[in-house]
C-alpha positions in Angstrom: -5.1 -2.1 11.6 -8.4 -3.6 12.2 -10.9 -6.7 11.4 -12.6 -5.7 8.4 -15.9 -8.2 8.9 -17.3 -4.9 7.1 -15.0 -4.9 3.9 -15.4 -9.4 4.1 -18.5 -9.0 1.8 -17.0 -6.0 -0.7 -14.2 -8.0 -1.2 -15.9 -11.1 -2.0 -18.0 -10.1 -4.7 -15.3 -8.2 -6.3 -12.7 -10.2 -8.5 -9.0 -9.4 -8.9 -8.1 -7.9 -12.2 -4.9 -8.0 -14.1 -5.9 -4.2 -14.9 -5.5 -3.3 -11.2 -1.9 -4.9 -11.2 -0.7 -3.3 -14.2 -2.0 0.2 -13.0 -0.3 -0.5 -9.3 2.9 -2.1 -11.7 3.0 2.0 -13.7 2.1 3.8 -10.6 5.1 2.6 -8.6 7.5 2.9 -11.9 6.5 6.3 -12.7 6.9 7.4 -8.5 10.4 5.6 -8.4 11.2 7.5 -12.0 9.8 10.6 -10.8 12.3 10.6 -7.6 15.1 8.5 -9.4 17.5 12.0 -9.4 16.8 12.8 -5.6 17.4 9.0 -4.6 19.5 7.3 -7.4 18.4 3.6 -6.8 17.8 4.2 -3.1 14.0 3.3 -4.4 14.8 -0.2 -5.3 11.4 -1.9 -3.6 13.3 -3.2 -1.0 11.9 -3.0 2.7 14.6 -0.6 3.9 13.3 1.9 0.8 10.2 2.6 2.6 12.3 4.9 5.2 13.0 6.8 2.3 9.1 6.7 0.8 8.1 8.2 4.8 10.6 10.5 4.5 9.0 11.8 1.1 5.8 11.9 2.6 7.0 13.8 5.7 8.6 16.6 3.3 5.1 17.2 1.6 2.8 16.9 4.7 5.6 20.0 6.1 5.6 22.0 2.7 2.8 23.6 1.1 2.1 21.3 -1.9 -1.1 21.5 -4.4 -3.9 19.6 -3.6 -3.5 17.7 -7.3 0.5 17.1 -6.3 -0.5 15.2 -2.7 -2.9 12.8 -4.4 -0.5 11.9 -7.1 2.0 11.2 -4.2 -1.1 8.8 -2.3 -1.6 7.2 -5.8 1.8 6.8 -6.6 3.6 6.4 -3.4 0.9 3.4 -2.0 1.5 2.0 -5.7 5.2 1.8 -4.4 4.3 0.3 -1.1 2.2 -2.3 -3.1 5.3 -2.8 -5.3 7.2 -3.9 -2.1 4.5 -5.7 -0.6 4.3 -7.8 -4.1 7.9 -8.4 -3.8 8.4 -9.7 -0.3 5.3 -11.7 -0.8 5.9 -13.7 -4.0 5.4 -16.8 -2.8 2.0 -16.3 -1.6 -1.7 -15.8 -2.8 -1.9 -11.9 -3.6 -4.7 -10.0 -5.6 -5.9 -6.5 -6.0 -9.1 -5.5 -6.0 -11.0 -2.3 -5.9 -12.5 -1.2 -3.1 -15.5 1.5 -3.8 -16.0 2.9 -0.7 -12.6 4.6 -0.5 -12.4 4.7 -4.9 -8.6 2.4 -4.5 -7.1 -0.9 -5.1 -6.6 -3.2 -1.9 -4.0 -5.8 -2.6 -5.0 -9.0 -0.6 -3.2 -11.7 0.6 -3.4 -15.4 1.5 -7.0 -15.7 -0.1 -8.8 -18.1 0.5 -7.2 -19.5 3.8 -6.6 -16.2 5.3 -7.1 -12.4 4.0 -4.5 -9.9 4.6 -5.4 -6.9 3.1 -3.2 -3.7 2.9 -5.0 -0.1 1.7 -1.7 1.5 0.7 -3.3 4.7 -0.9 -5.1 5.2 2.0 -1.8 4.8 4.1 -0.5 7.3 2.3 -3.0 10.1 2.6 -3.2 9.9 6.4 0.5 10.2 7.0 0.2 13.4 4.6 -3.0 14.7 6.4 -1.4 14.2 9.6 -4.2 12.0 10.7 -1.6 8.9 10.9 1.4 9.6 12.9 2.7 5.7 12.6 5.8 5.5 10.0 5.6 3.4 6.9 7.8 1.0 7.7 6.1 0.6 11.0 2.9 -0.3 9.3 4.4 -2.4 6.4 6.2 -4.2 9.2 2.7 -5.0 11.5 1.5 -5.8 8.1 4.2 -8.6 7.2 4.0 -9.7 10.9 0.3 -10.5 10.2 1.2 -12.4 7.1 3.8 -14.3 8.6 1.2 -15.3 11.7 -2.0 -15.6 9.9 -3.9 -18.5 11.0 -7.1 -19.7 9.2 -10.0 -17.5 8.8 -7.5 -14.0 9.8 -8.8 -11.0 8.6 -7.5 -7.9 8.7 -6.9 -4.8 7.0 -3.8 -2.3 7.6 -3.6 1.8 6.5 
């Protein structure tokens, strides 16, 4: 986590696009289908599911897996995490947007009184290149904290 005053001006001229949600919407279907034997409806979007999205991502970062395979899992996996994020969050202003720099979506929240933005793709490739030791649900918690505190002007991104 950290003040994005850098990604304040990105973000800005960007707008949200249905496109974006619909692709995050397929992504996390397709990753929940694609695990659905292993996990039964374990995946269910629910907060406690992300123990078993780490756990996924702790297997692959400890196996030898294709480069191709590792950033389907970052695309579809932070499409899950978005999932949840949506869900727990329904109540409140949320977009996505793309963010070029890094070539994802950022789903934002709380726009235009605060902005609480979450790279989830981003999440994910760190914990599988080892470069992010901090657990899933250890970031999507800090990240609903921030939510749940935001005062006016807050901004802050989370991966």
């Amino acid at each position: 986590m950290f003040s994005s005053r850098f990604f304040r001006k990105r973000v800005q001229h960007n707008r949200p696009s249905i496109e974006h949600a619909s692709l995050v919407e397929r992504r996390a279907e397709e990753f929940r289908d694609f695990y659905e034997e292993r996990f039964g409806y374990q995946l269910n979007y629910s907060q406690n599911s992300l123990h078993i999205l780490d756990a996924i991502l702790s297997e692959a970062r400890n196996t030898a897996q294709p480069d191709v395979f590792r950033q389907w899992l970052a695309e579809h996996g932070g499409a899950y995490l978005f999932k949840v994020a949506s869900m727990r969050f329904s109540g409140w202003s949320q977009q996505y947007v793309w963010y070029h720099p890094l070539e994802q979506a950022v789903m934002v929240i709380g726009v235009p009184v605060f902005r609480i933005s979450l790279l989830a793709q981003q999440a994910m490739l760190q914990r599988l290149d080892v470069t992010s030791n901090l657990p899933i649900p250890v970031l999507f918690s800090r990240f609903e904290k921030a939510v749940l505190t935001a005062s006016d002007g807050d901004d802050l991104l989370f991966m």
